[in-house]
N, C-alpha and C positions, 0 to 999 in steps of 0.2 A: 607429429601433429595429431591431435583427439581431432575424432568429426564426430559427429553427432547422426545418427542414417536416419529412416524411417519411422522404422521398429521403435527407437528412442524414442521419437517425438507421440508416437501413437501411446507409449506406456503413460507418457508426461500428460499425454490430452484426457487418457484414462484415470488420473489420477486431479485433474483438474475436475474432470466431469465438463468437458466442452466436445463437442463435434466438433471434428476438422473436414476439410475437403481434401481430397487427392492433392490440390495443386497449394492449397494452405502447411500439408505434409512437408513437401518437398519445399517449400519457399521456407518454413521453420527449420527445416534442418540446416539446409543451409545459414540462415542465418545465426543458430545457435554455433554454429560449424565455426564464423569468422568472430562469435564473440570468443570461443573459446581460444581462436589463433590470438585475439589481441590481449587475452591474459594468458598466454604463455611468453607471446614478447615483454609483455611486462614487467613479469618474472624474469626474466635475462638481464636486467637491469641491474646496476650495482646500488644497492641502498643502503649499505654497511655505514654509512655516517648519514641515515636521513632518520631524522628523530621521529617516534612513531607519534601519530594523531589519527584523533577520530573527527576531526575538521580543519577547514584551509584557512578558518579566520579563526581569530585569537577573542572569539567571543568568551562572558563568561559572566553567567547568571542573566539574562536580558529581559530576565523578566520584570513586569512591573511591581511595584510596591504593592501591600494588600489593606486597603483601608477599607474602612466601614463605609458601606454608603444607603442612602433610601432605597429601599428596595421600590421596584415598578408598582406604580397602582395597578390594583384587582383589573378593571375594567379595562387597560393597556397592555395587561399579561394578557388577556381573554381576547383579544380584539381578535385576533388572526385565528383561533382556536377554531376546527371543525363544528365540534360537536362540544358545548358548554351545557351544567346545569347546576343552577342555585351558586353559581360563584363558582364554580369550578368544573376542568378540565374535564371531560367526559370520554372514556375510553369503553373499548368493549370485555366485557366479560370475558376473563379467564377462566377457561372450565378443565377438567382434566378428560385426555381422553382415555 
């Protein structure tokens, strides 16, 4: 069985860019510890006639049609907008540093 220790979880938190606590360590390790026991049983599994898929429903294509339609008026695109001027959206300057 892989575990996962400390050391691990510290490179992983380092490589996230998150702070952990002491007891955040030890509680990740472990838990990375029993995901990795349930994908090793899983692999022990015989799957030589289980047909491969990337989903468990027999979806395909669900998307909607693409029709043309009115676009929103000016003044209903704008409504919810921060910052508007002269009809349109107002952001801030991109400057280069």
């Amino acid at each position: 069985m892989t575990t996962i220790d400390e050391e691990t979880v510290v490179h992983l938190a380092e490589l996230a860019r998150i702070t952990l606590s002491d007891k955040e360590k030890k509680e990740f390790a472990k838990q990375l510890s029993n995901i990795l026991e349930f994908f090793s049983q899983i692999s022990e599994l015989n799957t030589e006639n289980v047909k491969p898929t990337y989903h468990v429903l027999e979806l395909k294509n669900v998307f909607r049609e693409d029709e043309p339609k009115e676009s929103l008026p000016q003044d209903v695109a704008l409504k919810n907008a921060p910052q508007k001027e002269k009809g349109f959206f107002k952001a801030p300057r991109i400057t280069e540093e």
